[in-house]
C-alpha positions as CSV (number, residue, x, y, z in Angstrom):
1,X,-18.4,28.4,-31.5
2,X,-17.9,30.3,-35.1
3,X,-16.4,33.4,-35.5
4,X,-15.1,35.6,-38.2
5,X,-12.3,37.7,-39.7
6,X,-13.0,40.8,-41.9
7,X,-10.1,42.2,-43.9
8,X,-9.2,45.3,-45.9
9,X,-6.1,46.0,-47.7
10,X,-4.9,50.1,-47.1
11,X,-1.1,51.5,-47.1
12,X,0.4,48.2,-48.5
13,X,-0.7,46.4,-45.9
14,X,-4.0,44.0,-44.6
15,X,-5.9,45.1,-41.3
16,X,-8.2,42.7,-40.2
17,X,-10.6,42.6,-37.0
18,X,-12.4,39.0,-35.7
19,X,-15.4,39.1,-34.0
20,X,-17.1,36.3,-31.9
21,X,-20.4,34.6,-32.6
22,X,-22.2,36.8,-30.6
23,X,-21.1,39.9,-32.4
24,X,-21.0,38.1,-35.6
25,X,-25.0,37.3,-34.9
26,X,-25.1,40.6,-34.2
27,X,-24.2,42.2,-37.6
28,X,-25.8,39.5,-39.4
29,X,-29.0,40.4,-38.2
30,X,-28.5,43.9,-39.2
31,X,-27.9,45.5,-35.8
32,X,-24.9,48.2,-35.4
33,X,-22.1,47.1,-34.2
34,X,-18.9,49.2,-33.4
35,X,-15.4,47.5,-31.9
36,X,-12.2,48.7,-31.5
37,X,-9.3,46.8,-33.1
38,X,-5.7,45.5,-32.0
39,X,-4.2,48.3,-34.1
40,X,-1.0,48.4,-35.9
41,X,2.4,50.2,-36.4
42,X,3.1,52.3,-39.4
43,X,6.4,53.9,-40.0
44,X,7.2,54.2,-36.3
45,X,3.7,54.7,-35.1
46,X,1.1,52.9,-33.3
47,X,-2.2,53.2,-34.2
48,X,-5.7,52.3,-33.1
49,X,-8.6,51.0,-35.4
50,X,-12.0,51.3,-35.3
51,X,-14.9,49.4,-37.4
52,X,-18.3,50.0,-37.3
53,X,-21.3,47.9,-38.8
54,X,-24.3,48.6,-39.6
55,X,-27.1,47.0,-41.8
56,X,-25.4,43.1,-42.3
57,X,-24.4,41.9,-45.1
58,X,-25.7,44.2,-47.4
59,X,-25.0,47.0,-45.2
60,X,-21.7,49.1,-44.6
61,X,-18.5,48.9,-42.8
62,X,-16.7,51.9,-41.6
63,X,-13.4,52.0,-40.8
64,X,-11.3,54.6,-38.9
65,X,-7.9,55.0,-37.4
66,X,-5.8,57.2,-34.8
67,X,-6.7,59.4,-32.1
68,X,-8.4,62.1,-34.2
69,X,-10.8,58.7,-35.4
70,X,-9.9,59.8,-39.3
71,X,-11.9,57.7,-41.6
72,X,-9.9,55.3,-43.8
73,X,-12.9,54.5,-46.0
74,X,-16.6,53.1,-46.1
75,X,-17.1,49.4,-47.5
76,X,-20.5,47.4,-48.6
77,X,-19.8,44.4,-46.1
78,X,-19.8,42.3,-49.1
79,X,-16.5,43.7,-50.4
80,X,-15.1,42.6,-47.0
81,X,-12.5,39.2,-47.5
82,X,-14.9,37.4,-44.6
83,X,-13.6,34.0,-43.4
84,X,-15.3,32.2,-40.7
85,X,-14.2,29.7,-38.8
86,X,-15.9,26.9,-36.8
């Protein structure tokens, strides 16, 4: 079974999100796709993450943090570090 690992860099620090084959399949064929991540702790805090796909590869990936859902930014897919593993 492959999956994959999608990472940004924001705040000095690298959040990443891996998705299973099945959701992998998913975004590859262009379908949206929205998952919830493990979140992280920031000075003190926890927060949860949020990424949303949409469009595959050449599509975009949304991702947003907290309980208020603020947008940390909008990527191409492409300009995601992807890393799949088998």
């Amino acid at each position: 079974m492959a999956w994959n690992s999608y990472s940004f860099e924001w705040g000095y620090e690298i959040h990443s999100i891996t998705l299973t084959a099945r959701n992998w399949r998913r975004v590859m064929n262009g379908k949206p796709l929205g998952i919830r991540g493990k979140g992280y702790h920031c000075d003190g805090e926890f927060f949860l993450d949020y990424w949303s796909f949409g469009g595959g590869l050449d599509g975009e990936l949304r991702v947003s943090y907290g309980s208020d859902g603020a947008d940390r930014g909008f990527w191409n897919l492409k300009s995601a570090q992807i890393e799949e593993h088998k």
